[in-house]
C-alpha positions as CSV (number, residue, x, y, z in Angstrom):
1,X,-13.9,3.0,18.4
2,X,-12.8,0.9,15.4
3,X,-15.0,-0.9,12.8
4,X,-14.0,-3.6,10.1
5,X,-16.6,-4.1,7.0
6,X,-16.9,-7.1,5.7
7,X,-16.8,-5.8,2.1
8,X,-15.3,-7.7,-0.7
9,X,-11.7,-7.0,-0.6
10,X,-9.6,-7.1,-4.1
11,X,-6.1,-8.0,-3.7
12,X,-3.5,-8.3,-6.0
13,X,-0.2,-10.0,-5.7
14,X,3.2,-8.4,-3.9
15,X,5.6,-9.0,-1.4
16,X,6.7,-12.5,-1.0
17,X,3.5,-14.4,-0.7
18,X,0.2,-15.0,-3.4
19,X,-3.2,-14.1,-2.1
20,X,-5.8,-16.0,-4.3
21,X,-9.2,-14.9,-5.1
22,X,-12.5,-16.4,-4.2
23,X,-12.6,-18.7,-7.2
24,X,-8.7,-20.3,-6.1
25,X,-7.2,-18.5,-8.7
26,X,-4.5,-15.4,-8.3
27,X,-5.4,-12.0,-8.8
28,X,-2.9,-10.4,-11.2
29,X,-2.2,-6.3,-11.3
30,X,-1.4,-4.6,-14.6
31,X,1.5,-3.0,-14.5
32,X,1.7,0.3,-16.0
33,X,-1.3,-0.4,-18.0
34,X,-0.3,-3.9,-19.3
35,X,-1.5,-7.5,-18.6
36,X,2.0,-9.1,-18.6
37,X,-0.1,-12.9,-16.9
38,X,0.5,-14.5,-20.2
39,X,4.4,-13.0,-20.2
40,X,5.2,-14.8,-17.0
41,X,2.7,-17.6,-16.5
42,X,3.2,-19.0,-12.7
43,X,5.6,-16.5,-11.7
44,X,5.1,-12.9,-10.7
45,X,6.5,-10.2,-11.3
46,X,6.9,-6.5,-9.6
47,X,7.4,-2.7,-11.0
48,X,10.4,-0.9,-9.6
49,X,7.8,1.2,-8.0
50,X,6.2,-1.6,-6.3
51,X,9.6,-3.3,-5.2
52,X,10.6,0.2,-4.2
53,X,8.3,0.1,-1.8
54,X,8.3,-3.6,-0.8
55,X,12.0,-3.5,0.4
56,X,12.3,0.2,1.2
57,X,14.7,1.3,-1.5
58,X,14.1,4.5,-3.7
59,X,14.0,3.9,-7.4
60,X,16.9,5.8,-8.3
61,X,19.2,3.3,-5.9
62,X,17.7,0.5,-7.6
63,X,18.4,2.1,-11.2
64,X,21.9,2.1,-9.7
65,X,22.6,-0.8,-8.3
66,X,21.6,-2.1,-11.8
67,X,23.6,0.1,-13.7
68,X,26.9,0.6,-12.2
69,X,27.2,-3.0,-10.4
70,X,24.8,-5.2,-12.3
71,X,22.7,-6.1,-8.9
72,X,20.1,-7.6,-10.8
73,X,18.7,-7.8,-14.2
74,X,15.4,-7.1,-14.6
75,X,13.0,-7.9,-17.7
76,X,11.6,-5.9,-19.5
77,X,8.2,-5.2,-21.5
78,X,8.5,-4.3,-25.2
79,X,8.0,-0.5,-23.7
80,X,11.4,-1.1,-22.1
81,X,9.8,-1.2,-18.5
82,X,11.1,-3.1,-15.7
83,X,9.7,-6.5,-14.5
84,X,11.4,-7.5,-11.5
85,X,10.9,-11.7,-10.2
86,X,10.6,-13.0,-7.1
87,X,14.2,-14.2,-7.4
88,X,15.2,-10.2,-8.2
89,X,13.3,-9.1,-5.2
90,X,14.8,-11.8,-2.8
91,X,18.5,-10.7,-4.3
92,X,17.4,-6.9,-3.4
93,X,16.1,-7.6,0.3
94,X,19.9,-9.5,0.5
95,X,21.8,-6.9,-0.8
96,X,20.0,-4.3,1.5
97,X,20.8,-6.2,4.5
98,X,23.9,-7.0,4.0
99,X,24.6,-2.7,3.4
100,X,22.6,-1.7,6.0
101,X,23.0,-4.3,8.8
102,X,26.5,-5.2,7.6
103,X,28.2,-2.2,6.5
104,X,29.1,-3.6,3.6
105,X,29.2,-1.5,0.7
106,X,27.2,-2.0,-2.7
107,X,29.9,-3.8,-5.3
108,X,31.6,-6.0,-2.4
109,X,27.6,-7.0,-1.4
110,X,27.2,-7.9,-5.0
111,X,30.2,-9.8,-6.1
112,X,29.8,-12.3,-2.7
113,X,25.9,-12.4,-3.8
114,X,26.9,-13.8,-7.3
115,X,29.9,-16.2,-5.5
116,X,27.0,-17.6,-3.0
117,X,25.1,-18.3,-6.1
118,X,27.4,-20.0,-8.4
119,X,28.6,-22.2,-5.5
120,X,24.9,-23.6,-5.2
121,X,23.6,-26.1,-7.4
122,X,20.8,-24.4,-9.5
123,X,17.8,-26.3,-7.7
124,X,18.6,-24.8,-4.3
125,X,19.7,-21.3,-5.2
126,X,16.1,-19.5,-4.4
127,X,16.5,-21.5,-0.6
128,X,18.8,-19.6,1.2
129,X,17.4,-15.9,0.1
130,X,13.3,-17.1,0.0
131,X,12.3,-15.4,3.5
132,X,8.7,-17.0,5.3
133,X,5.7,-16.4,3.8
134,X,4.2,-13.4,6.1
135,X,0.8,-13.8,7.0
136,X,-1.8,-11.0,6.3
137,X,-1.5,-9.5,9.7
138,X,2.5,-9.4,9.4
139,X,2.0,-7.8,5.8
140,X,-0.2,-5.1,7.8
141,X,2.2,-4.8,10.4
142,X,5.2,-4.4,7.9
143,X,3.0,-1.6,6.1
144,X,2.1,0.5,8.9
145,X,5.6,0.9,10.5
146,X,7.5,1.6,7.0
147,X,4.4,4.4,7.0
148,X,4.8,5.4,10.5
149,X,8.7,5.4,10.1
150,X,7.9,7.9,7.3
151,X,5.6,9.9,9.1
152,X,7.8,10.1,12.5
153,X,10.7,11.6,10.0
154,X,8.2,14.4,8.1
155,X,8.5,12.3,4.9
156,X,5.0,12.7,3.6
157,X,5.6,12.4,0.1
158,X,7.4,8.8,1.0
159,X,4.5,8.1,3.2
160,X,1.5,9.0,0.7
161,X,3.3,6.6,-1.4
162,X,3.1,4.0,0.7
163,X,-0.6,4.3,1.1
164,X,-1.4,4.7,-2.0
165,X,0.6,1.3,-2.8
166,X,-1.0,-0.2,0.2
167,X,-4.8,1.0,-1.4
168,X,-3.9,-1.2,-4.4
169,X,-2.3,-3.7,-2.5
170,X,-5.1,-4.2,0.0
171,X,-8.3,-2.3,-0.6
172,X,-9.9,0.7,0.6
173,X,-10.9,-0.9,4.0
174,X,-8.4,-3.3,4.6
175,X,-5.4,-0.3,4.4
176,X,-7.9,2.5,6.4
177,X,-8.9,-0.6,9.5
178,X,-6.0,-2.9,9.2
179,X,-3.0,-0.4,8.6
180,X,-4.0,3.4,9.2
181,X,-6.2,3.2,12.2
182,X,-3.4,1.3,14.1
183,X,-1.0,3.9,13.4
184,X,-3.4,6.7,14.3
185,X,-3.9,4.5,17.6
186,X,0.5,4.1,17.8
187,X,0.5,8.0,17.2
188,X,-1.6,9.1,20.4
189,X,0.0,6.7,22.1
190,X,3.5,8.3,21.4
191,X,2.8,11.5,22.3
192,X,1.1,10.9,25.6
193,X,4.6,8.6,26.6
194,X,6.6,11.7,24.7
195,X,8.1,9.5,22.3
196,X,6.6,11.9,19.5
197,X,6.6,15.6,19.9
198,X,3.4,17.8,19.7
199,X,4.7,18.7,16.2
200,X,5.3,15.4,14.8
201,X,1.5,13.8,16.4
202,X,0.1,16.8,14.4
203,X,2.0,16.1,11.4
204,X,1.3,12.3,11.5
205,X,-2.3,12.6,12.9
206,X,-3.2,15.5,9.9
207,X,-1.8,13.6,6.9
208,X,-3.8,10.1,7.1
209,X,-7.0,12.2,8.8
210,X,-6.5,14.0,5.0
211,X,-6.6,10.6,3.2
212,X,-9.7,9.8,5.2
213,X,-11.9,13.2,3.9
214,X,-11.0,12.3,0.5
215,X,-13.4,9.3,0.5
216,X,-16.1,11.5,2.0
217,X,-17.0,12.7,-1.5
218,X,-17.1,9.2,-2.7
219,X,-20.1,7.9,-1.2
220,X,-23.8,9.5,-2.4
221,X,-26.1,11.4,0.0
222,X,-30.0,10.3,0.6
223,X,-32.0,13.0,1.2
224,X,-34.0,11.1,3.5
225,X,-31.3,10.1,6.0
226,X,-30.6,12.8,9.1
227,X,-28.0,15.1,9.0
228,X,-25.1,14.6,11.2
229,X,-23.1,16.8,13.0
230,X,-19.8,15.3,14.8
231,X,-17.5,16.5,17.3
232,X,-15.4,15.9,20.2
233,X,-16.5,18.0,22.9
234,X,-14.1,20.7,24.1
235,X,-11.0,19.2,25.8
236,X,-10.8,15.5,24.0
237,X,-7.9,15.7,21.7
238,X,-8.3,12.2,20.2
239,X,-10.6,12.2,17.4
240,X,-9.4,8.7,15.4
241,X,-12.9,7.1,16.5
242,X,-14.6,10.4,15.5
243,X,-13.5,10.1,12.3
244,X,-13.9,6.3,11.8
245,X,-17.4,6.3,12.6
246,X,-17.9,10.0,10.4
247,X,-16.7,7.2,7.8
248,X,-19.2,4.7,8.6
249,X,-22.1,7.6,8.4
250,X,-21.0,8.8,5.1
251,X,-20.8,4.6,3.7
252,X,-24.3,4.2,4.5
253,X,-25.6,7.5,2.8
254,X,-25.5,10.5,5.3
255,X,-24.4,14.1,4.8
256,X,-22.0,14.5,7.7
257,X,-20.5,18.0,8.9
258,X,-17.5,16.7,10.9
259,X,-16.2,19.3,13.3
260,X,-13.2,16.9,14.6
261,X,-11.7,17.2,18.2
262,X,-11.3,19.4,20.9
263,X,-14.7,21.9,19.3
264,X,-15.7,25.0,21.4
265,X,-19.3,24.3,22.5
266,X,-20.5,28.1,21.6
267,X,-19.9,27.5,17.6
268,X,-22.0,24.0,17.8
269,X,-25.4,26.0,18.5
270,X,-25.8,27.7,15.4
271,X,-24.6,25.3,13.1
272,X,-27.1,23.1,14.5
273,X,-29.9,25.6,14.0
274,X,-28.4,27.1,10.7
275,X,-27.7,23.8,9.0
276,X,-30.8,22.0,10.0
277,X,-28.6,19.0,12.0
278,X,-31.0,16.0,13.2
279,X,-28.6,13.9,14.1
280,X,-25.2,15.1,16.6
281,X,-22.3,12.8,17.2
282,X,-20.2,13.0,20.1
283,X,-17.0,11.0,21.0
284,X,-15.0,10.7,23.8
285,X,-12.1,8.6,24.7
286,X,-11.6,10.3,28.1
287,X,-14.3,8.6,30.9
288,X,-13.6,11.8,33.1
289,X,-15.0,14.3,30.3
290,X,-18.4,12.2,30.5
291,X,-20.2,14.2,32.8
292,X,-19.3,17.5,30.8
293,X,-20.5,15.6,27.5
294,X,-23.7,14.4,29.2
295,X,-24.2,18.7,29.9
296,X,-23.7,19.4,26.0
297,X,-26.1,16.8,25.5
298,X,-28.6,18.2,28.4
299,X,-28.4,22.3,26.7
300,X,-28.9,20.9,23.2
301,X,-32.2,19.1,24.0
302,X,-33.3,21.8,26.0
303,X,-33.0,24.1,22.8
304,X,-33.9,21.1,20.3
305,X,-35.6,18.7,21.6
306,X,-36.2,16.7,19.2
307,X,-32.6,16.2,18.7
308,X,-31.2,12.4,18.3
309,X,-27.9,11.5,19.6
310,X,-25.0,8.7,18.8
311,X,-22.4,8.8,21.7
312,X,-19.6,6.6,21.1
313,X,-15.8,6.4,22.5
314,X,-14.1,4.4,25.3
315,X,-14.9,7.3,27.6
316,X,-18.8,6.4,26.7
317,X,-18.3,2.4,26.9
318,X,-16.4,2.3,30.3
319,X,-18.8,4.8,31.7
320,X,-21.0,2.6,34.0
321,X,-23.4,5.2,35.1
322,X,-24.2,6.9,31.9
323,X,-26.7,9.2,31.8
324,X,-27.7,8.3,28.1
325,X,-26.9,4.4,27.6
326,X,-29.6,3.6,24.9
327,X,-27.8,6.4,22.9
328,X,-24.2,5.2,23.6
329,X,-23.0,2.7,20.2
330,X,-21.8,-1.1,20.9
331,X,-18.5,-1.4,21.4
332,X,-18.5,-4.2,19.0
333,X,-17.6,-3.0,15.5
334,X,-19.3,-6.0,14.2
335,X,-23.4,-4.6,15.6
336,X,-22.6,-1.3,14.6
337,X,-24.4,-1.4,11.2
338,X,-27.3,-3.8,13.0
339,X,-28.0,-1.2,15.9
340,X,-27.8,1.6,13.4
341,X,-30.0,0.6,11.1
342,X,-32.6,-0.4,14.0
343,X,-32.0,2.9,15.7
344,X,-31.4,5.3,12.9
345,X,-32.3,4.7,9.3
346,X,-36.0,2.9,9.6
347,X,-38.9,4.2,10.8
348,X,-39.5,3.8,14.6
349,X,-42.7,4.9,15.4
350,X,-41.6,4.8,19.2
351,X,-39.3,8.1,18.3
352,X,-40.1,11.4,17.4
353,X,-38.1,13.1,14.8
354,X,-37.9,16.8,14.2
């Protein structure tokens, strides 16, 4: 299960490329606090936090490289703050390579950086150092791997960085479809291939599930709507879909108790009595755990039958002789809000709700 919203999106510029707003113009970040557009009219300029994260290269290296071997030589604001260029950033992604890829250490890297310069004419210095202009789907890609790089090495500090870069980079929807669910997706798929250990797929998988509740809270609750209760039924592991579509429920107003995978079936009884549930979401990514899914959904309608169910998952949508298709959600992100609103949140005289 995977949705995208088409929400408006604000973007700001970083990296290598310019992404312009609706009007045509560019969207310009303050940093720390500060409008610096009318410092550098036409070209933009970076934090050291931000090109710390575009290149990969902790603050206190770039302090160095600035210090002891005169790497680059930022600008700075009247507050004495850095304001790296694109020139600075393209010099920085240079000098990485050439230490990293080419052993070469840090002073020799920077005296044949300033030779190669001064034996360009000044037009075509940028050229050789100016790499591509990514496209938004190799921005995505770039993001998610330095994030799953963190995450496969237990650096969650690094890696709640990066998010919370990419949140101000992309958007709140853009980062959790474009960049977070494919590396919840790339995490499951490691550990089933054993390229990931139980303990790093429970590290990876519990960080970014935790940046996903934190935007529960951020959405109001309608009275009026059903309450939800969603789970994965007792041996499905994979919850990413769960907790997508948990999302989606909470966007459009709902309270949602999310019980998350692999969930006992005695403890979802009295939680559905107790907290007055009118609404239960199941999700299954395993086509051979149907049947016992289609069981849970039998014994809760014989004890509330006026229960409503969403079923969604791969395990649902490959399922061709589903016991329940009219409850089973479209695989296609794009009618989820359509069939939910038809189904769920208008009146439907055709249904009886308890």
């Amino acid at each position: 299960m995977a949705v995208v919203y088409n929400e408006c999106i604000i973007f700001v510029e970083c990296w290598d490329f310019h992404i312009p707003d609706k009007g045509g113009g560019s969207i310009r970040k303050p940093i720390d606090g500060r409008d610096i557009s009318e410092k550098r009219v036409g070209n933009q300029v970076y934090s050291i936090k931000q090109v710390a994260a575009m290149l990969d290269i902790p603050t206190v290296t770039l302090r160095a490289w600035e210090n002891r071997y005169s790497a680059v030589t930022p600008e700075r604001t009247e507050s004495g703050y850095r304001l790296y260029t694109d020139e600075n950033v393209e010099d920085l992604r240079w000098l990485k390579e050439q230490v990293e890829q080419h052993q070469t250490n840090i002073s020799e890297a920077v005296r044949m950086l300033k030779e190669n310069k001064a034996a360009l004419p000044e037009a075509v210095i940028p050229a050789p150092l100016t790499s591509p202009v990514p496209t938004m789907e190799e921005a995505y890609l770039r993001m998610a791997d330095q994030i799953y790089d963190s995450l496969y090495h237990f650096q969650g500090e690094r890696a709640n960085g990066l998010i919370d870069f990419g949140f101000t980079m992309y958007g709140y929807d853009s980062m959790f479809y474009h960049v977070l669910v494919p590396i919840l997706i790339r995490v499951g798929d490691a550990w089933e291939q054993g390229r990931a250990s139980v303990a790093q797929e429970h590290f990876m998988t519990q960080l970014i599930s935790q940046r996903f509740y934190q935007f529960f809270h951020l959405f109001p609750i309608y009275p009026h709507l059903p309450k939800v209760l969603a789970l994965c039924p007792e041996g499905e592991h994979h919850q990413v879909g769960l907790l997508l579509f948990s999302l989606f429920m909470r966007k459009n107003g709902a309270e949602v108790l999310y019980l998350g995978a692999n969930t006992p079936e005695e403890g979802v009884f009295p939680i559905i009595r107790d907290q007055k549930i009118k609404l239960v979401c199941l999700s299954i990514t395993n086509p051979a755990l149907s049947e016992q899914s289609d069981r849970l959904v039998d014994r809760i309608m014989t004890e509330f039958p006026h229960m409503r169910f969403i079923l969604g998952g791969k395990g649902y949508e490959r399922n061709e002789n589903a016991a329940y298709p009219e409850w089973i959600m479209p695989e296609d992100s794009s009618d989820w809000q359509a069939w939910l609103e038809r189904e769920y949140l208008t009146d439907n005289p055709t249904r009886t709700q308890g």
